[in-house]
C-alpha positions in Angstrom: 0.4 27.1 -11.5 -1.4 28.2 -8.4 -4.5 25.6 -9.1 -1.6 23.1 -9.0 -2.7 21.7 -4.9 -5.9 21.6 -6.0 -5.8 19.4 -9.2 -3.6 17.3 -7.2 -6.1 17.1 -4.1 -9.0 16.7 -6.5 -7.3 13.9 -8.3 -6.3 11.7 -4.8 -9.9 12.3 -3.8 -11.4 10.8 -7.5 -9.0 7.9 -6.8 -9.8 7.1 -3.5 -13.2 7.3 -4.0 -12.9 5.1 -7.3 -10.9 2.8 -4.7 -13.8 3.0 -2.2 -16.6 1.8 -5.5 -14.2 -1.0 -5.9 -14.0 -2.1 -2.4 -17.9 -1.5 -2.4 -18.5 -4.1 -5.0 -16.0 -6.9 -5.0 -16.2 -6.8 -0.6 -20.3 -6.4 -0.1 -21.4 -9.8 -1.6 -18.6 -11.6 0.3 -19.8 -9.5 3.9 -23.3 -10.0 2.6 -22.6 -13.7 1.9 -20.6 -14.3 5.4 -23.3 -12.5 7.2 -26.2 -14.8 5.7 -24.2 -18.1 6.3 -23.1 -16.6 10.2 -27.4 -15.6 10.4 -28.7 -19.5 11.3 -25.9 -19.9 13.5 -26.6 -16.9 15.8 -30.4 -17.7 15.6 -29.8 -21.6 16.9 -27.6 -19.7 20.0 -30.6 -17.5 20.5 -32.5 -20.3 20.9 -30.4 -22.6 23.3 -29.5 -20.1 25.5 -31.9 -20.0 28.7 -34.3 -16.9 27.8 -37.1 -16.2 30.5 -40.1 -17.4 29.6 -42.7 -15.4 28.0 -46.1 -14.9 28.9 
């Protein structure tokens, strides 16, 4: 049938965007989680590097 591309376009794009939910959900709370741990690190760098002083 002529609709035949576009059922087959339409379907790859509801897969990869059910693919992209996924992703969403099971890789945000690990980023979230590795961003939070690598948080105090970065602010103790701040700190020791040698920032002018502020008046």
């Amino acid at each position: 049938s002529p609709c035949a591309p576009l059922d087959e376009a339409l379907r790859a794009a509801i897969h990869s965007r059910a693919q992209a939910d996924h992703l969403r959900n099971t890789l945000a709370p690990a980023l979230i989680e590795l961003l939070a741990s690598m948080v105090p690190a970065l602010r103790k760098s701040d700190l020791h590097q040698d920032a002018p002083p502020r008046r």
